[in-house]
C-alpha positions, 0 to 999 in steps of 0.5 A: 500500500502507498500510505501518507502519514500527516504527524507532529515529528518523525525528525526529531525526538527534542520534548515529544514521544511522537517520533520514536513512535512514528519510527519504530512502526513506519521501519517496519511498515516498510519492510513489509513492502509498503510505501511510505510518505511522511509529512512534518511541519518545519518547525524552528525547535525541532529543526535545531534539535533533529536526530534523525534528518532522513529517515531510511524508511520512508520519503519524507517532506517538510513542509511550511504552511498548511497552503503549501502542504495542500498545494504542492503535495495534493496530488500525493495524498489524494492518490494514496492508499491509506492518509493518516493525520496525527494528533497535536498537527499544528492546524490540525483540524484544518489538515484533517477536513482537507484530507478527507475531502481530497483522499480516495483512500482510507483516512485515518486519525492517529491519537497518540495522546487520546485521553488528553486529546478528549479532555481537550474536547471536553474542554471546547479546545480544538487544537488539532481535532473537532468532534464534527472531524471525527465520524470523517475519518474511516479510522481512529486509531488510538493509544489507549484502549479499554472503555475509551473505544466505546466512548469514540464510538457511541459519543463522538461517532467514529465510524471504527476506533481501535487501539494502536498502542505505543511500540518498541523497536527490538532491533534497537531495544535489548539488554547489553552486558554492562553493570547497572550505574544507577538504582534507579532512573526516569526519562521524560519531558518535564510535566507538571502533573507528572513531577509530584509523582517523580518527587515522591517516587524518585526524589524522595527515595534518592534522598532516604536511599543515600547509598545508590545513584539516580538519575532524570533525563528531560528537557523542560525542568525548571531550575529550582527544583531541588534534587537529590544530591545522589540524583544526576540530570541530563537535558537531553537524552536522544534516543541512540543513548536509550538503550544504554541509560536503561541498561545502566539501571537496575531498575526503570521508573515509569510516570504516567500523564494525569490525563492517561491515568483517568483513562487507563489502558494508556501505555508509553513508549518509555514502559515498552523501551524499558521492558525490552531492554529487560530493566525491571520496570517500577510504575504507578498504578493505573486501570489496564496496566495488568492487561500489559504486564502481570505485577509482581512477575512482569512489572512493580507496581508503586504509589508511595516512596515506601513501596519503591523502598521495599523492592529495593530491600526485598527483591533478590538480585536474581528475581530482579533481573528475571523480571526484566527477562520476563517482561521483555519475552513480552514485549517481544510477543506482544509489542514489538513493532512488528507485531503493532505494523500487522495490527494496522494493517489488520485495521486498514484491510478491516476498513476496506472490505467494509467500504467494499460491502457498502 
């Protein structure tokens, strides 16, 4: 299929998930043998910080104006298979009306932020999506699962929602022979609903579990917060220096946006990265998480300083790492991005047989 994918950033990973997902599963799109044509907006921030400037899975486009985008390149997104809009486009809305009125494929919407995206809805900000926008759309893919399917279904009128979870690249993501330096590490932009979450599971614990290393890795921090002295920060962490940061840990914190908690079933690419590379992961607790990972044998579940305390003080070494090992056999069965390309193309191929019907 010749698939046309309208998303946020696929060039640049700098304060934004969006990328290292639209690499992982567009690398394995392609080698399934579809064709793939990317479109991102030239945006000043992520042409300073781009890690990946030519992508070798897919033609990609850089475009300036939502004008220029429908005027120079009409002619691809009107002859593709399948055209598929991303949520937080700049101009979204605008993109994706455009999109279904000119593609003679497929079209779909890929929510890579559903429950903040809803919330948004709710709240009346039609940022990158309308309700009247969504029963346009043949498809709405989404990165939560569970009830919120439902809700797009019955509420907002999606024709077919599905989830299409975050994934991980296995040929990039696998354990390394290496001594973990740290107890304990995060990766994440900064987020004000995520950081009393990182106070109270990281920081507090950094300050009472003097004798190991921590470390948070992210942009966007402000400058007084007050870390730990036995917690290390760096900025940046592009994703060629992900595999290395979790296996330099013993154990991988995951935090959860607000919004993905209220929703549950809400996964992120960081908890799959993790996993893969067999780092025990300790995460909050949200509704859906037991249908990823079992507690206890796949995953450590935690809500208190304690609770993180008492793994670090009970779990044997050897229980440690078969944890990890646990939880990336996994991965590799159930969310690598092999496995999410034929979801999509399950989805895709679901949706053209019923237009044939119709």
């Amino acid at each position: 299929m010749k698939i046309v994918i309208i998303g946020l950033s696929i060039t640049s990973s700098w304060g934004n998930g969006h990328a290292t997902t639209y690499r992982s599963l567009l690398k394995q799109l392609a080698a399934r043998g579809h064709k793939i044509t990317f479109f991102e907006k030239d945006m000043s921030y992520y042409a300073q910080n781009r890690d990946m400037p030519q992508p070798a899975f897919c033609d990609l486009f850089l475009y300036n104006s939502n004008e220029e985008l429908k005027t120079n390149y009409k002619h691809i997104v009107s002859s593709a298979d399948v055209v598929i809009v991303g949520s937080y486009v700049q101009q979204g809305v605008e993109i994706g009306s455009w999109v279904n009125h000119v593609a003679q494929g497929v079209t779909a919407f890929y929510d890579i932020d559903t429950p903040v995206t809803l919330a948004k809805l709710k709240k009346q900000d039609y940022e990158y999506l309308h309700p009247e926008l969504i029963p346009q759309y043949d498809l709405y893919l989404s990165f939560s699962g569970g009830p919120i399917l439902t809700q797009l279904e019955e509420k907002f009128k999606s024709p077919m929602a599905r989830a299409l979870y975050c994934s991980v690249d296995t040929d990039l993501y696998y354990p390394e022979n290496r001594e973990p330096n740290y107890q304990m590490g995060y990766l994440g932009t900064y987020s004000p609903d995520r950081q009393p979450a990182v106070e109270k599971l990281l920081n507090k614990t950094a300050s009472i579990y003097k004798e190991g290393k921590f470390v948070v890795a992210g942009p966007q921090y402000p400058n007084d917060i007050k870390w730990s002295t036995n917690v290390e920060r760096i900025q940046h962490l592009p994703p060629i220096e992900h595999r290395k940061f979790y296996n330099s840990q013993k154990y991988a914190l995951n935090i959860t946006r607000a919004d993905m908690v209220k929703a549950g079933y809400s996964p992120s690419v960081r908890l799959f990265e993790a996993a893969a590379c067999a780092v025990p992961v300790i995460s909050d607790k949200w509704d859906g998480i037991q249908t990823f990972f079992d507690p206890d044998s796949e995953i450590l579940l935690a809500d208190s300083t304690q609770e993180v305390l008492d793994y670090f003080n009970s779990i044997s070494e050897q229980d440690r790492k078969q944890i990890g090992k646990n939880a990336r056999q996994h991965i590799l069965n159930q969310h690598s991005s092999t496995v999410r390309a034929y979801e999509l193309e399950k989805y895709l191929h679901q949706v053209m047989q019923l237009s044939e019907k119709s």
